[in-house]
N, C-alpha and C positions, 0 to 999 in steps of 0.2 A: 551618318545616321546608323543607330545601331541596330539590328535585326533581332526579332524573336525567333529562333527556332525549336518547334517542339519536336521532340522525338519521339514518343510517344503516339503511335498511329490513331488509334482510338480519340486521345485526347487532343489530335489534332483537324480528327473530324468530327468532333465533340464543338468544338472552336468552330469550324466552318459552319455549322448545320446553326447554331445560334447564332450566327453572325449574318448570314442568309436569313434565318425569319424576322432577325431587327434590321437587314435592310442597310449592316455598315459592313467594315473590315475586317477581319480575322482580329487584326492589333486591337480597334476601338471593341472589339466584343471583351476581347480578356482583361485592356484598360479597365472597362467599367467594371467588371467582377473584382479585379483585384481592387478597386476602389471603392465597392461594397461589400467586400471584405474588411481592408482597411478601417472604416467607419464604422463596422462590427465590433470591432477589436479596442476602439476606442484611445485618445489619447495616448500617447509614447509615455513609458513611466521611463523616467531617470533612475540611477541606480543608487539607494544608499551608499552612504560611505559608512565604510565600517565604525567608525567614529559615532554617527549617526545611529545607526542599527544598533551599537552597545548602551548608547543610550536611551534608545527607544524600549531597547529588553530591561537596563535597570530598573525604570520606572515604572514598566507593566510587572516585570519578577521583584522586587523589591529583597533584600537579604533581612532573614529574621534577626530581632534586637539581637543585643548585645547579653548574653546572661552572667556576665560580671567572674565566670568562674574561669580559671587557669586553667590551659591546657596543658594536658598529662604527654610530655614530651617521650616517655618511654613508652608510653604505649603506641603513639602515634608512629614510631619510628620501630616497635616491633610490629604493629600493623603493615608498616608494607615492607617486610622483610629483611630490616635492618640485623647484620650478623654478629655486629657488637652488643646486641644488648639481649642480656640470656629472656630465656621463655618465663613467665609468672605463675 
């Protein structure tokens, strides 16, 4: 059986002193906290798959239509610093 051990002095007479006025163990005192914690905290969420999550953001961000016009390859490729293509 496994043992709790706190190390923490305070917190382990923290543990004693409630566990004395309900009358149980040190263990069932912190059992029941962490298990009203627990219940606090509310159901385990599962974690997205990123699959999932890309899709959840396309739907909510959607990409603006299409505007039909061509893109300006030189510009795009002097915008981020292309060496071959001279300045305008």
């Amino acid at each position: 059986m496994a043992s709790l051990y706190i190390k923490d002095g305070e917190t382990a007479a923290l543990a004693a002193r409630v566990a004395a006025r309900m009358g149980i163990s040190k263990t069932e005192a912190v059992r029941s906290a962490l298990q009203k914690v627990e219940a606090e905290l509310g159901p385990e969420q599962v974690p997205q798959s990123t699959v999932e999550w890309l899709m959840n953001f396309r739907r909510d961000n959607p990409l603006p239509p299409p505007t039909g016009l061509k893109a300006d390859k030189a510009f795009f490729d002097w915008l981020s610093g292309e060496e071959d293509v001279p300045d305008a």
